[in-house]
FIVEX-310867 format. One line per field, with one value per residue (C-alpha): residue in one letter; chain; residue number from 1; x negated, y negated, z. Coordinates in Angstrom, 2 decimals. Last residue first. Layout:
! residues N
resn	(A, ...)
chain	(A, ...)
resi	(NUM, ...)
x	(X, ...)
y	(Y, ...)
z	(Z, ...)
***
This chain:
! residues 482
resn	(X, X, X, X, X, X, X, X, X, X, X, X, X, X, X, X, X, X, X, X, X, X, X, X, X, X, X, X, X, X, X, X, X, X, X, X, X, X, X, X, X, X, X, X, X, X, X, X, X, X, X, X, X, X, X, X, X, X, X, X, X, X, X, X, X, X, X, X, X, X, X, X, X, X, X, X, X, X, X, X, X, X, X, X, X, X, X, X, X, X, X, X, X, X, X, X, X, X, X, X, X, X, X, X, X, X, X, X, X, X, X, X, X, X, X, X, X, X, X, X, X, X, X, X, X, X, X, X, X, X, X, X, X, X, X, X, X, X, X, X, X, X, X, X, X, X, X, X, X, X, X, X, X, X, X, X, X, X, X, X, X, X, X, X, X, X, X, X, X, X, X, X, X, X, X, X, X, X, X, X, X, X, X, X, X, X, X, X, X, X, X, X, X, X, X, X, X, X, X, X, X, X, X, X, X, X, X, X, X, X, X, X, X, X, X, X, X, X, X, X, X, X, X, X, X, X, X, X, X, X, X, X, X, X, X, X, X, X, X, X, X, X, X, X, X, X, X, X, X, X, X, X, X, X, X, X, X, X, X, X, X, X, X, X, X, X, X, X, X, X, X, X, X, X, X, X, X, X, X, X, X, X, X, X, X, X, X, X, X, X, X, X, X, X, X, X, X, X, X, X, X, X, X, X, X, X, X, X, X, X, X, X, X, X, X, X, X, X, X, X, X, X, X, X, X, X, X, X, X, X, X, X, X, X, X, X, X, X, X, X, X, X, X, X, X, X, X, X, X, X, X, X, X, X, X, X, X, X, X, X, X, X, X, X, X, X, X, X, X, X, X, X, X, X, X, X, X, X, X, X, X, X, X, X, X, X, X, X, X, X, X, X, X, X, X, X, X, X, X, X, X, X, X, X, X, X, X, X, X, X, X, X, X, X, X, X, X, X, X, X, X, X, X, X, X, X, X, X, X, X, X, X, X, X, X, X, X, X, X, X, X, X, X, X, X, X, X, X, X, X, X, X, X, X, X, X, X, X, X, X, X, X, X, X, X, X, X, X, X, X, X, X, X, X, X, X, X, X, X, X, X, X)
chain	(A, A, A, A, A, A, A, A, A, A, A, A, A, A, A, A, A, A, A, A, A, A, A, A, A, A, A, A, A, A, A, A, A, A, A, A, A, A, A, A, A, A, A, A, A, A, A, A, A, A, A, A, A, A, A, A, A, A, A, A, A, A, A, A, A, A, A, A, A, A, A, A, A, A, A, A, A, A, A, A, A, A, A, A, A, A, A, A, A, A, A, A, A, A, A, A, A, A, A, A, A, A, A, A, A, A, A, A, A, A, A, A, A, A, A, A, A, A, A, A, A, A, A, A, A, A, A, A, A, A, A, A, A, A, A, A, A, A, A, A, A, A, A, A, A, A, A, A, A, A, A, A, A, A, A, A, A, A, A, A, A, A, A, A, A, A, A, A, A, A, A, A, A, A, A, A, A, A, A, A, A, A, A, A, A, A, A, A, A, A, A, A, A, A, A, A, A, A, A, A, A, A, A, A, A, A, A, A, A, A, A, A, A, A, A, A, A, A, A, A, A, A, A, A, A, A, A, A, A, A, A, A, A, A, A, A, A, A, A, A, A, A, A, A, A, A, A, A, A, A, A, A, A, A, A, A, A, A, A, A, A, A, A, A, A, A, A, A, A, A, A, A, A, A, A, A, A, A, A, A, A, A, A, A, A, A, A, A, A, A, A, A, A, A, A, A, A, A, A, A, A, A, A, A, A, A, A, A, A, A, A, A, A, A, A, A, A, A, A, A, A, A, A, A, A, A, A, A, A, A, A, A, A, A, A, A, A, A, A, A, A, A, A, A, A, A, A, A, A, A, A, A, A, A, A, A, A, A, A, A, A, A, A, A, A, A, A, A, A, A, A, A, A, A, A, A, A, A, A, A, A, A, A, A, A, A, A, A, A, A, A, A, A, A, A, A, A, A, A, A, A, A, A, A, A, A, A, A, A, A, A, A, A, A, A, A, A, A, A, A, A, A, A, A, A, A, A, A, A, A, A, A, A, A, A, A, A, A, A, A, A, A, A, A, A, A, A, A, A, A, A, A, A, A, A, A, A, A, A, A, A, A, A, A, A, A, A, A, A, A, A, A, A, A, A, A, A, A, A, A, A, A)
resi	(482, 481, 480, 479, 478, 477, 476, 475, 474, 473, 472, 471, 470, 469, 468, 467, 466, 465, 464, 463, 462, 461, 460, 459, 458, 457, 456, 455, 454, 453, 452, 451, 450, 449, 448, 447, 446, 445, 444, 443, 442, 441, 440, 439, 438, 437, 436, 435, 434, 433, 432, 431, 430, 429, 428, 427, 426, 425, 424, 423, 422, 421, 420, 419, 418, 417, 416, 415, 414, 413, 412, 411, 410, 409, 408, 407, 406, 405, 404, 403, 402, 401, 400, 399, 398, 397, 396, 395, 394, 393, 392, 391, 390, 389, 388, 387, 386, 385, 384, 383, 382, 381, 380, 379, 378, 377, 376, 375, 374, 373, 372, 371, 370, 369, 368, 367, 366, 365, 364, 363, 362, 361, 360, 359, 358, 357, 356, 355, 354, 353, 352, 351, 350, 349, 348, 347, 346, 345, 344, 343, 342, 341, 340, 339, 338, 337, 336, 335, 334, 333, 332, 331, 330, 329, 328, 327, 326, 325, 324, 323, 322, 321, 320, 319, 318, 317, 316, 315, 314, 313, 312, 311, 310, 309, 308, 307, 306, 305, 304, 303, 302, 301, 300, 299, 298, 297, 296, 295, 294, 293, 292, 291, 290, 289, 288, 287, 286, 285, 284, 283, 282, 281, 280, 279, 278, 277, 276, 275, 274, 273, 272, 271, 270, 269, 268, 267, 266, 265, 264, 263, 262, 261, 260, 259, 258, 257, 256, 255, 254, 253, 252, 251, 250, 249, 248, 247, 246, 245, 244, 243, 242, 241, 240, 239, 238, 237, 236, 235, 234, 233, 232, 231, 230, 229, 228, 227, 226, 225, 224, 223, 222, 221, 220, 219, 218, 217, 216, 215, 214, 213, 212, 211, 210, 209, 208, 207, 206, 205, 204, 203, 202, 201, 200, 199, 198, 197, 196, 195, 194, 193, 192, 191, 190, 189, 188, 187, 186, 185, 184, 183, 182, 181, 180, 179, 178, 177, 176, 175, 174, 173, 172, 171, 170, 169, 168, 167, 166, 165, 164, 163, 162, 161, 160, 159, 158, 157, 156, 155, 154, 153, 152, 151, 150, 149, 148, 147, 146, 145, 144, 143, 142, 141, 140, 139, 138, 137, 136, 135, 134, 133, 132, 131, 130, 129, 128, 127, 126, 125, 124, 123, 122, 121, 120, 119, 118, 117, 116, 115, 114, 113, 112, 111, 110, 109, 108, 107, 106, 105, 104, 103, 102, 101, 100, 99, 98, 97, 96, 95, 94, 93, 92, 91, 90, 89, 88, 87, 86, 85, 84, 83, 82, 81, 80, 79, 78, 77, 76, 75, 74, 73, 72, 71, 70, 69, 68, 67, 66, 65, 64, 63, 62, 61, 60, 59, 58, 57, 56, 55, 54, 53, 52, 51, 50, 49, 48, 47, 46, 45, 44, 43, 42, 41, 40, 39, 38, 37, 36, 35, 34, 33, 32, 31, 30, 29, 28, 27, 26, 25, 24, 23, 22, 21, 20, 19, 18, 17, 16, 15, 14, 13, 12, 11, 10, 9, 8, 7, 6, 5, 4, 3, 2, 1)
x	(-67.20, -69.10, -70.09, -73.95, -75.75, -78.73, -81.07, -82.40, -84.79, -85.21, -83.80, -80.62, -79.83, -77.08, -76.95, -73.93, -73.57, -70.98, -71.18, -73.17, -70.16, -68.12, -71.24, -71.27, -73.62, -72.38, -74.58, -73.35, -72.08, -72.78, -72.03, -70.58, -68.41, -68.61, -66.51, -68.08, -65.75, -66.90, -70.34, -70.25, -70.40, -67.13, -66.68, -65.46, -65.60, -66.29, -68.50, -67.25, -68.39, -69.93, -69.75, -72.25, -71.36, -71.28, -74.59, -77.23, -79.14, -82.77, -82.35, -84.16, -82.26, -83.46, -85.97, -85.76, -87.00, -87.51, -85.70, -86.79, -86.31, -86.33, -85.46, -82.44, -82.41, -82.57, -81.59, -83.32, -80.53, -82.78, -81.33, -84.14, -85.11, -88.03, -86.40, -82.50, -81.00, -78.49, -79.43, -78.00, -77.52, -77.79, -75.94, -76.61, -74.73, -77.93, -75.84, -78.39, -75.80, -74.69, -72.81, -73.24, -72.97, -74.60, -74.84, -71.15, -69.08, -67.04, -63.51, -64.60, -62.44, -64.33, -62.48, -60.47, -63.39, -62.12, -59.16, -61.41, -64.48, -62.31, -60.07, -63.09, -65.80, -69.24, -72.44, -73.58, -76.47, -78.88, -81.94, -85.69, -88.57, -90.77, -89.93, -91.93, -92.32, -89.40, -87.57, -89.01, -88.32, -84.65, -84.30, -86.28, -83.68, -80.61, -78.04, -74.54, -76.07, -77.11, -80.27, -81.32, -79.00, -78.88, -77.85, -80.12, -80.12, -79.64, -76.88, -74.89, -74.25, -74.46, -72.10, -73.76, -70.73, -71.39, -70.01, -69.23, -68.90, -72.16, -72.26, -68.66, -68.98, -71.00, -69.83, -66.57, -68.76, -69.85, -66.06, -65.20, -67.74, -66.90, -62.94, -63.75, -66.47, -63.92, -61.38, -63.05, -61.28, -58.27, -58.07, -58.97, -56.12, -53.70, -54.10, -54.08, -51.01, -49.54, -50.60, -49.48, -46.36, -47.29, -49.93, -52.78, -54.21, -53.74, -57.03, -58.90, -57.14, -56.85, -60.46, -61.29, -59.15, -61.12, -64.37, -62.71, -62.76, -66.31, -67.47, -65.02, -67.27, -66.11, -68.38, -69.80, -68.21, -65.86, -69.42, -69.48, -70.14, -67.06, -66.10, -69.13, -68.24, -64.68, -64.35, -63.46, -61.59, -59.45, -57.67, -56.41, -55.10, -53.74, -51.86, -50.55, -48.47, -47.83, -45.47, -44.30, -42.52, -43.46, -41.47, -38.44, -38.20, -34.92, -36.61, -39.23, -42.75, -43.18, -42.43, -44.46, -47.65, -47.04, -46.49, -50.08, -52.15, -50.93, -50.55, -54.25, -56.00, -53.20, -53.61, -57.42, -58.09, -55.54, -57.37, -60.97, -59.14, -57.52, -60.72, -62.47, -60.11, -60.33, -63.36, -64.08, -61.73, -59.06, -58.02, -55.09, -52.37, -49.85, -49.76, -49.38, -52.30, -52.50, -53.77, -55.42, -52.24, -50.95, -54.23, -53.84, -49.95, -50.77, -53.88, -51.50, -48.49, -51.46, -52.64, -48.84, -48.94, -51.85, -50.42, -47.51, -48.50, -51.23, -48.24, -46.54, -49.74, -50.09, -46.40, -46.42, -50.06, -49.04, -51.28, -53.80, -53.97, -54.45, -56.73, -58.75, -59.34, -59.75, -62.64, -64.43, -64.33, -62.89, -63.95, -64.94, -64.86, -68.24, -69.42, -70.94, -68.17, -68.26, -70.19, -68.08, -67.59, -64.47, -62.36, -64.30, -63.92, -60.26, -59.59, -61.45, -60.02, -56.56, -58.10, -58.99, -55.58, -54.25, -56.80, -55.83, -52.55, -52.66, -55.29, -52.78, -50.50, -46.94, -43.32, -40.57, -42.32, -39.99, -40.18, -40.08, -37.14, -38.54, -42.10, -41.32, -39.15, -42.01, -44.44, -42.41, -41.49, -45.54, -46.70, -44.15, -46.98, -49.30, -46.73, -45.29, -48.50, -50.23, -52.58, -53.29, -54.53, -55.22, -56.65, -58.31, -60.06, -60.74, -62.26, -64.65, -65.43, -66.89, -68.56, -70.39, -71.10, -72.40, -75.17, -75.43, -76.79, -74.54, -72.33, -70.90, -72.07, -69.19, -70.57, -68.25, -69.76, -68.00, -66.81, -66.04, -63.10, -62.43, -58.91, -59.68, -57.57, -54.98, -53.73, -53.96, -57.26, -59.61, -60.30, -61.27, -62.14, -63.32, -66.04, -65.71, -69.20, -69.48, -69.72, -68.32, -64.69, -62.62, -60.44, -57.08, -55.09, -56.18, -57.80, -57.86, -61.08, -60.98, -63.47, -65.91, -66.02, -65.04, -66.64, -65.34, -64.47, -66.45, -67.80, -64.72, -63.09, -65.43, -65.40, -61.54, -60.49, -60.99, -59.29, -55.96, -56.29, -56.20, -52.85, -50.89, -52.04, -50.39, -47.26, -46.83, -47.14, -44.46, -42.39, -42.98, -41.91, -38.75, -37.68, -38.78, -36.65, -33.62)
y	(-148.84, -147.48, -144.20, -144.53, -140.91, -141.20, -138.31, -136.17, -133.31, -129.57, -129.54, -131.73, -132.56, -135.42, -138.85, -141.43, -144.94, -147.32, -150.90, -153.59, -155.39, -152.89, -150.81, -147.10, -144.18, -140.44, -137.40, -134.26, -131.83, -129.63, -129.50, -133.48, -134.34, -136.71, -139.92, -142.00, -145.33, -148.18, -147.70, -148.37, -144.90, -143.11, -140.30, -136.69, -134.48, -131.08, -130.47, -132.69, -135.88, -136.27, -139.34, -142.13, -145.55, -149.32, -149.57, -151.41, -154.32, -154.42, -150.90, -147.52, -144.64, -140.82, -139.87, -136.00, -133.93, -130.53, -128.92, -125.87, -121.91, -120.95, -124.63, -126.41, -129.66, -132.84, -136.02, -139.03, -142.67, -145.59, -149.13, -151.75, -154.32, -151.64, -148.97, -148.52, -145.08, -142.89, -139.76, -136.43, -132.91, -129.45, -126.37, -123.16, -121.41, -122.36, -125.20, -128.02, -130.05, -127.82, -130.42, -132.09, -135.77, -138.47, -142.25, -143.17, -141.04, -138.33, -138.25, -140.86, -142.66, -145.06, -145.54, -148.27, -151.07, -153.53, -152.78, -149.23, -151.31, -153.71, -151.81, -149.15, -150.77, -149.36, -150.79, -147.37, -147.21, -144.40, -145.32, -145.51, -146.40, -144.57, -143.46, -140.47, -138.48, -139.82, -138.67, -135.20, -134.81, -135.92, -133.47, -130.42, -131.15, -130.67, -133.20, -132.71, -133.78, -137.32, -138.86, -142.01, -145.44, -143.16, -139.96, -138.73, -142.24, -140.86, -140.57, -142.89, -145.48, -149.01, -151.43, -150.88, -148.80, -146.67, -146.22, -142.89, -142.88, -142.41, -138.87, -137.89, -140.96, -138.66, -135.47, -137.09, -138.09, -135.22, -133.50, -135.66, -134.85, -130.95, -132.12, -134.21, -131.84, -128.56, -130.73, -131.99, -129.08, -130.13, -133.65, -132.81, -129.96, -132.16, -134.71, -132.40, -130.53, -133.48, -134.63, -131.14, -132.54, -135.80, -134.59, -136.93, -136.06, -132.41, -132.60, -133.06, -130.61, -127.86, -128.12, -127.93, -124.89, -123.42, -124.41, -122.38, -119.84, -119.76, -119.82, -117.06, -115.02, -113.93, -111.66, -112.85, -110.29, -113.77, -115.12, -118.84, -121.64, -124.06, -122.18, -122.96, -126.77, -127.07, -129.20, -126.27, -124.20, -126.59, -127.77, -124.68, -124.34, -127.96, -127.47, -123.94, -125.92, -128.94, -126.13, -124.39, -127.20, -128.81, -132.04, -129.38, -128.19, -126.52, -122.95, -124.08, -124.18, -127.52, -126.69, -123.40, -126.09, -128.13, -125.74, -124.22, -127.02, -128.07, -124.07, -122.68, -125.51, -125.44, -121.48, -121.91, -124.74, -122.83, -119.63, -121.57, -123.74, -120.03, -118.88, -121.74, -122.54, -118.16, -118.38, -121.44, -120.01, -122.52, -123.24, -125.04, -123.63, -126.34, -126.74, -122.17, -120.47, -118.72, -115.37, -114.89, -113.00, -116.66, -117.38, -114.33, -115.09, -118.13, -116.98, -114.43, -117.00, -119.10, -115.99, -115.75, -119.23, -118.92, -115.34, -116.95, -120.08, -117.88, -115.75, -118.85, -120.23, -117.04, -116.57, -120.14, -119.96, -116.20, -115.57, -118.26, -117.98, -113.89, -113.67, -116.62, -114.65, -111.26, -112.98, -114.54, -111.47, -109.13, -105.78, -106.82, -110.58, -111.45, -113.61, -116.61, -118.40, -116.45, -118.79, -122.04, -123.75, -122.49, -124.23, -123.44, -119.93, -119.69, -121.61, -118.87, -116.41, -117.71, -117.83, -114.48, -113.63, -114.64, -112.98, -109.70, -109.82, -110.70, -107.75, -104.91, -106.48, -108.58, -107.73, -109.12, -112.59, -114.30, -118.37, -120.13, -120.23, -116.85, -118.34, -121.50, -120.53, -117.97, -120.83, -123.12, -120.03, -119.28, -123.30, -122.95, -122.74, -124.68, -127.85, -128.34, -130.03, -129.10, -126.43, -127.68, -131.29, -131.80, -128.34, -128.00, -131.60, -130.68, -127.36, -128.90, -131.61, -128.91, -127.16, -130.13, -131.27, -128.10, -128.46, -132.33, -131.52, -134.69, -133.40, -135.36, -134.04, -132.54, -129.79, -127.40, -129.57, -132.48, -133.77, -137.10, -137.37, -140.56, -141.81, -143.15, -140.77, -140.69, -140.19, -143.95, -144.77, -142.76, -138.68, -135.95, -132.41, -130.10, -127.41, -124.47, -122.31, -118.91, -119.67, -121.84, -122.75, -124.86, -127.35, -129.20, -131.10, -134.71, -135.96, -139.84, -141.72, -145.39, -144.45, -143.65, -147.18, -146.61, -147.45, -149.62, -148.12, -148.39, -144.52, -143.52, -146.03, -145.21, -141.59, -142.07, -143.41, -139.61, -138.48, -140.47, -140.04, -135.77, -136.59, -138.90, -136.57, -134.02, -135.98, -136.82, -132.92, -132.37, -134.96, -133.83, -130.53, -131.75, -134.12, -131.15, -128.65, -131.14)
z	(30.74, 27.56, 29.05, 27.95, 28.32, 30.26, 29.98, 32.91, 31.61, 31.37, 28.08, 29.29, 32.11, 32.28, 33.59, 33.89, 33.38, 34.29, 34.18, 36.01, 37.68, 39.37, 39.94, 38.91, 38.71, 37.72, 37.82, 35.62, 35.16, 32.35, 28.50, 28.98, 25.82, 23.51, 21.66, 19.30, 17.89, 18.59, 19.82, 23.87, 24.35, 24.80, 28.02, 28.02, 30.86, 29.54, 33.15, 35.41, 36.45, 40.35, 41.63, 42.81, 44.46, 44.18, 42.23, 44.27, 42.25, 41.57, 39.55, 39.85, 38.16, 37.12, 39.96, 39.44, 42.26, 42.65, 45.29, 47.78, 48.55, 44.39, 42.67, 43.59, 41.50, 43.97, 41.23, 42.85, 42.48, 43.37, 44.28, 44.87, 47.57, 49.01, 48.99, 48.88, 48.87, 46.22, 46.07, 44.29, 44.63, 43.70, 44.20, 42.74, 39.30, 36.87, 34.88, 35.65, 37.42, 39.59, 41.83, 45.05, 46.24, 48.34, 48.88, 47.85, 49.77, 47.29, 46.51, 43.66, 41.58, 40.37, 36.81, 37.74, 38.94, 40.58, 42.62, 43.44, 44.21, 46.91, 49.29, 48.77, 50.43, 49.68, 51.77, 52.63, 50.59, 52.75, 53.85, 52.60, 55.12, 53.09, 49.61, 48.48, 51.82, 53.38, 50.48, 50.37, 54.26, 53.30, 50.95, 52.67, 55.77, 53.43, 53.85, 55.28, 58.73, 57.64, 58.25, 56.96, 57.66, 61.16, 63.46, 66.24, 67.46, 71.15, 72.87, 75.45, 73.48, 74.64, 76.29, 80.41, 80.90, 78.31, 74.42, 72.78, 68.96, 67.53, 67.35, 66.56, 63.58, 62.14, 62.47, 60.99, 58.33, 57.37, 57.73, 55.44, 52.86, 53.15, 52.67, 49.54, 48.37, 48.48, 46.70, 43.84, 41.55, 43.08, 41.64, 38.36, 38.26, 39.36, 37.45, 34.06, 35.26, 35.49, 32.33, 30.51, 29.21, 28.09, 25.81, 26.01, 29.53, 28.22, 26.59, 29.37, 31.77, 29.38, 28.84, 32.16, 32.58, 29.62, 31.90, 34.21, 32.51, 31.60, 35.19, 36.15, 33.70, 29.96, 28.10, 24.37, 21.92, 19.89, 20.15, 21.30, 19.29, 20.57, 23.62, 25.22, 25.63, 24.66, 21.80, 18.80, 21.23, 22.86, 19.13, 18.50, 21.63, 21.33, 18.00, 19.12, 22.11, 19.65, 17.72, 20.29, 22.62, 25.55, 26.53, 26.18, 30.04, 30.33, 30.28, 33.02, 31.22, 32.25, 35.83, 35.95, 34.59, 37.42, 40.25, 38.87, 39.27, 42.92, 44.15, 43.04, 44.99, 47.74, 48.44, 48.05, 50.68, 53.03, 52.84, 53.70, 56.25, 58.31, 58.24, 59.91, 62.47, 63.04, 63.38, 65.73, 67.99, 68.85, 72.67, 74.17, 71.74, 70.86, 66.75, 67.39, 66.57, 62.63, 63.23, 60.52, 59.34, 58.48, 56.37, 54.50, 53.62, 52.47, 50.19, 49.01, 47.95, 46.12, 44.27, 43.17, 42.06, 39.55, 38.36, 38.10, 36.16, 34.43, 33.04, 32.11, 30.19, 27.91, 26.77, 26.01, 24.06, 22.24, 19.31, 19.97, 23.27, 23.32, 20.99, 21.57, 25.16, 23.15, 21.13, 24.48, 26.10, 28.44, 30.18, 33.38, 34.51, 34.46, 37.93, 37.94, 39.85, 42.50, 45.21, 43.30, 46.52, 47.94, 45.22, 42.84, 43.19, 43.69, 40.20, 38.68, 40.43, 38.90, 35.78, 36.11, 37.09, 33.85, 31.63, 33.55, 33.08, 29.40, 28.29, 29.87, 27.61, 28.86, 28.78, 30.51, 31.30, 34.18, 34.20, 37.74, 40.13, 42.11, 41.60, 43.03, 45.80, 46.77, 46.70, 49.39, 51.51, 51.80, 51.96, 55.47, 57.79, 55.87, 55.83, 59.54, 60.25, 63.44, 62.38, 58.77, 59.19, 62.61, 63.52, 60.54, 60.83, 64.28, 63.38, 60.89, 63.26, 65.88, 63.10, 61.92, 65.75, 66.19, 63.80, 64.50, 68.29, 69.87, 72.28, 75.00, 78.34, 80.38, 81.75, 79.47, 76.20, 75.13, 71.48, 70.41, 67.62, 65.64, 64.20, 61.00, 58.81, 61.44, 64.73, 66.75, 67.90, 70.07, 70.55, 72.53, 72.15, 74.71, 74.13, 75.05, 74.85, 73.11, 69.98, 69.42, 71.71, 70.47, 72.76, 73.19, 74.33, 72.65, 75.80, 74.82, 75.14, 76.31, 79.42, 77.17, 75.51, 72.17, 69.12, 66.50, 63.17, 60.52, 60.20, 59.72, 57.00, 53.83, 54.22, 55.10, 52.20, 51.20, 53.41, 53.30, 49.20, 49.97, 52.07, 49.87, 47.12, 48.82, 49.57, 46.29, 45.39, 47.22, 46.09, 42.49, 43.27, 44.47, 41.48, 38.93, 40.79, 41.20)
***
């Protein structure tokens, strides 16, 4: 009964993360309203100081679209606000009204009360264990802490400690994992959380209350898994393949593999481990789970940030007169996208003239296609550290003149350098971001490796997959064999 309710839990979660990601493609297709066919949905937010009221048109949904209007009634169309204004819609729709945040706390508690206890446990232990649940915390609000060391450990005591005691070591991450999920909750409850029929939402508090709830599901989904294959009835795992596979993760884990035992941990490093897990654990049938849904939360934050993009988006362009055309500007375009830097699309405008954005990708087709695009990202633009330097940088795909071009943007000081790294007569379907430790096999027949960083994915259902990784201060293209 456990096992059969978490996994409908977790159903529903992916039921919810797929709905928003199919709707990056969906959003900005929908037809736009006359103004007149808007829908008051009950509700405004006030930022800063102004109130601004929120309509909407369709049925609720992932491609139900949201205009905005200022206290004078003029639709709003500055894409600053309009990012925070779709932010706090998406919260509002997705954690406010749903019976699901408010009762994540009970859910969790039931977990760890049913979950394996650990009498006795080092100093060393506990504090490994809620690393990696700060870890896991980190990423999933954008990896600003990920660079920090965790005091007083290193990469010795870490083998230590897995090696010596794996099961031990993985339940007390479970519940350290799940307990940081339980706080989270009980943060974003104390926020305060408004009730699903309040009138007006303070931008604060919407966007409080998503950053707890985006950490008490990332740490929840992974974690829930791993508690329920640790359960005492749960034999899939037992002690012998469990010291196998740690033994195993430290030789293939990038930075793990030639590390110094005295090297110091950072949350960085951990979750790399995590990573690690994840890969290898995709062929051990009791960690797959726990494999899934550790992949699926670490792309999380960029699902829901990309989202909220194109809700901003679609905000803009989705408000039609009387005389049948829109009634704002073309502030937004094939070529300008609020989610992207300024000094990034000035650079590409400077370069490429006349470029624009691919947006040609239609899921209901690629995905049947082409299995391994799996991207919770849209297809023109994603974010990653992909030189391994702890800030964010991004990548481009645009058309110019008849060609597809993919430009690398590394974060350098105040600006970007650019890295042109793909330029092909055809247009690849979309980009994605591959994990650092994700492991990929070149079309010889029988070479495996492993991505050190992350790195830039390109793929076209019938061209192929390749990907591109930095590697001594360069872009190289590593073959993936699909």
């Amino acid at each position: 009964m456990y096992r059969y309710f978490l996994k409908r839990r977790c159903e529903r979660f992916l039921a919810k993360i797929c709905l928003m990601i199919v709707s990056l493609a969906i959003v900005s297709q929908c037809q736009s309203p006359k103004c007149s066919q808007l829908v008051a949905a009950g509700y405004s937010i006030q930022f800063p100081s102004h109130v601004y009221r929120v309509t909407t048109f369709g049925p609720a949904g992932p491609n139900q679209l949201h205009v905005f209007f200022d206290e004078n009634d003029n639709q709003v169309t500055d894409p600053s606000v309009l990012q925070q204004l779709a932010s706090g819609a998406w919260t509002h729709d997705n954690v406010i009204v749903p019976p699901d945040a408010r009762n994540g706390a009970s859910l969790v508690t039931s977990l760890i009360q049913t979950s394996v206890q650990i009498e006795t446990y080092t100093t060393v232990q506990e504090l490994l264990a809620r690393s990696m649940a700060e870890a896991l915390k980190a990423a999933a609000t954008g990896g600003v802490t990920a660079s920090e060391a965790v005091e007083n450990l290193t990469v010795g005591m870490l083998k230590s400690e897995l090696l010596s005691s794996p099961r031990s070591f993985l339940i007390l991450s479970a519940r350290e994992g799940l307990t940081a999920s339980l706080n989270a909750y009980s943060q974003m409850l104390a926020v305060p959380f408004p009730a699903s029929n309040a009138t007006v939402f303070r931008i604060e508090d919407l966007n409080a209350i998503k950053g707890f709830y985006l950490q008490a599901y990332a740490l929840y989904l992974p974690n829930s898994a791993l508690a329920a294959k640790l359960m005492p009835n749960a034999s899939q795992m037992t002690d012998q393949a469990l010291t196998s596979f740690i033994g195993q993760l430290f030789t293939v884990t990038p930075g793990f593999s030639a590390a110094n035992d005295n090297q110091v941990l950072t949350l960085r490093s951990l979750l790399t481990l995590q990573k690690g897990i994840a890969n290898l654990g995709t062929g051990l049938t009791a960690l797959q789970d726990y494999s899934q849904d550790l992949n699926l939360v670490l792309n999380l934050a960029n699902a829901e940030q990309r989202t909220i993009s194109q809700l901003a988006i679609a905000a803009a362009n989705s408000c039609i007169g009387p005389d049948g055309r829109p009634l704002i500007p073309a502030q937004v375009n094939s070529n300008s996208d609020p989610s992207v830097p300024d000094a990034i699309q000035t650079a590409l405008t400077k370069s490429y003239p006349g470029w624009s954005f691919v947006k040609t990708y239609n899921p209901s087709e690629t995905r049947g296609v082409c299995p391994l695009v799996k991207s919770p990202f849209p297809p023109y633009f994603i974010s990653g550290d992909f030189d391994g330097d702890g800030k964010t940088d991004y990548a481009a795909l645009i058309s110019y003149a008849g060609k597809g071009i993919v430009v690398v943007f590394l974060a350098r000081g105040a600006g970007f350098q650019a890295f042109p790294v793909f330029s092909t007569p055809y247009i690849p379907d979309t980009l994605m971001v591959l994990p650092a430790g994700w492991t990929y096999k070149d079309s010889s027949p029988k070479h495996f490796g492993t991505l050190a960083l992350a790195s830039v994915g390109i793929f076209g259902c019938e061209h192929g997959a390749i990907a591109f990784t930095y590697r001594r201060g360069a872009f190289v293209e590593v073959d993936t064999g699909e």
